[in-house]
C-alpha positions, 0 to 999 in steps of 0.5 A: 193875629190869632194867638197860639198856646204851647198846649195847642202847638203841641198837639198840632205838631205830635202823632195825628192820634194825638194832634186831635186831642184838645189839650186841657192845659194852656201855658200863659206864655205866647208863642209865634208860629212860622211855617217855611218853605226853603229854595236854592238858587235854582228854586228846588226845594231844601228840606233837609236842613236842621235847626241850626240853620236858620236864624230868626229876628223879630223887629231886628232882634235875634229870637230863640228858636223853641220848636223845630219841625219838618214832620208833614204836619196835618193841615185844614185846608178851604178850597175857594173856587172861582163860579162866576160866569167868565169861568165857564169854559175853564171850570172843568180843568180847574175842578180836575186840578182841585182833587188832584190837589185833594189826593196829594195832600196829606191823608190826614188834611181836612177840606172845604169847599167854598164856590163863590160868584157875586156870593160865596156858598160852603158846597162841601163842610169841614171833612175828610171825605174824599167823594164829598170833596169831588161833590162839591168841587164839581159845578156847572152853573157858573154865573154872576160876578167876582167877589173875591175879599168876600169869599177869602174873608169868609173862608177865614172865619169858617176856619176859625170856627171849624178847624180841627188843626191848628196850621190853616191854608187856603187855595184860591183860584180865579181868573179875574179881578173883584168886582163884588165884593163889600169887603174892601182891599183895606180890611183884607190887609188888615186880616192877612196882618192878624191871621196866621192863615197861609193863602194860595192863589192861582190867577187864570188870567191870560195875557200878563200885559192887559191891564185887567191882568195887571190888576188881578195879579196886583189883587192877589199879590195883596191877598198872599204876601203877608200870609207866607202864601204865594201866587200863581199866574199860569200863561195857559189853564192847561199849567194849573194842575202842575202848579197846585201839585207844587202848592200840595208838595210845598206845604206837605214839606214846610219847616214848622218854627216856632218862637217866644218873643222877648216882647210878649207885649199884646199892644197892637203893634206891627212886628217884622219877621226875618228868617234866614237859612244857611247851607252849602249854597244860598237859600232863600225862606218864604213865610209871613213876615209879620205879625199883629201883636193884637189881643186874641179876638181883636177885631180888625180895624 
């Protein structure tokens, strides 16, 4: 998991101004962060509450909250797009879809644009840039097969390398199950338990009975669970721009939380997150449940 300071964490979630300044101090004290989204029983969205009620457990163990946000904090965002053959006829919906998700997010985000097939391709860097976005969203040439792990775990380290926010997402949309990737369903697992990267997904798979479906929602299940993300399955291409509409409005008005574990120890270890919410009525809280207690830069294994 990649390791986030208290200078850091509070540059990321002050004024924008100041979210862009890098801090010239660290603190050696590691600190965990969560990014929740709160539903009733009826699913709409708690955004109300306050520190008081939620509680936090690592492994079992009651933690302090230290760092409490529901600011609509800027965020660095990959667009993974689906260009291989099978979406040719689905690809102009999904791109309309896409820069709606653009304009509905915070002005202050910043985006790129991964269009990947049997191979991945970055048609639009790191930017703020609006009509860049639309340029590189837009494609025609859709050919070749899926390699989905590959272009996920590609996105993650451009991430790594090219963000300017601390909070990452990606959004990914497809309509089919990997069948290129070299990266395989162990190592993406292995990534989404070190990364504190949410991700998306959008599955444009039809009928939720074929076995190809089956397989796909499977697939991206695999890719969202351990990230605090979530996926999608629309019935017909014609609900996606509503569902990443929900996805832009979600992350727009997610708690921000934060904790110093009592165990500061970097060994390896796998450390379960349960975070409850408590109001008026029941609530349920959607985030990562767990983390890698690995060292900073550790490698997957």
């Amino acid at each position: 998991m990649t390791r986030v300071w208290a200078a850091a964490f509070c540059a990321a979630v002050a004024t924008a101004g100041i979210a862009a300044q890098q801090p010239s101090f660290r603190l050696e004290t590691r600190l965990v962060v969560l990014h929740a989204t709160v539903r009733n029983s009826r699913g709409i969205e708690v955004t109300d509450l306050d520190q008081n009620a939620f509680a936090l457990y690592e492994n079992g163990r009651r933690q302090s909250i230290t760092m409490f946000r529901k600011d609509d904090i800027p965020v660095s965002i990959g667009l993974l797009l689906d260009n291989s053959r099978s979406m040719r006829s689905l690809r102009s919906r999904v791109e309309t879809a896409a820069l709606d998700f653009v304009r509905a997010s915070n002005p202050l985000d910043e985006m790129f644009v991964l269009n990947f097939a049997d191979r991945s391709r970055i048609d639009v860097e790191m930017t703020r840039d609006v009509s860049a976005l639309e340029h590189g969203i837009a494609r025609v040439d859709a050919i070749g097969g899926t390699a989905l792990r590959d272009a996920v775990t590609r996105a993650e380290a451009y991430l790594q390398d090219h963000a300017l926010h601390d909070r990452h997402v990606l959004l990914l949309v497809t309509d089919g199950r990997d069948n290129a990737s070299t990266v395989t369903v162990r190592q993406i697992e292995q990534l989404s338990r070190q990364s504190e990267t949410a991700v998306y997904a959008v599955g444009l798979f039809g009928s939720a009975d074929s076995s190809e479906a089956k397989a796909g929602r499977h697939e991206l299940k695999t890719l969202t669970e351990r990230t605090g993300g979530a996926a999608y399955y629309p019935a017909d291409v014609d609900q996606i721009e509503g569902i990443v509409a929900d996805i832009a409005r979600q992350i727009r008005n997610q708690y921000t939380i934060a904790y110093t574990p009592t165990n500061q120890a970097l060994d390896g270890t796998y450390r379960t997150i349960r975070l409850e919410a408590h109001g008026r009525e029941a609530l349920t809280v959607r985030t990562r449940p767990g983390y890698d207690a690995a060292p900073k830069n550790a490698t997957a294994r």
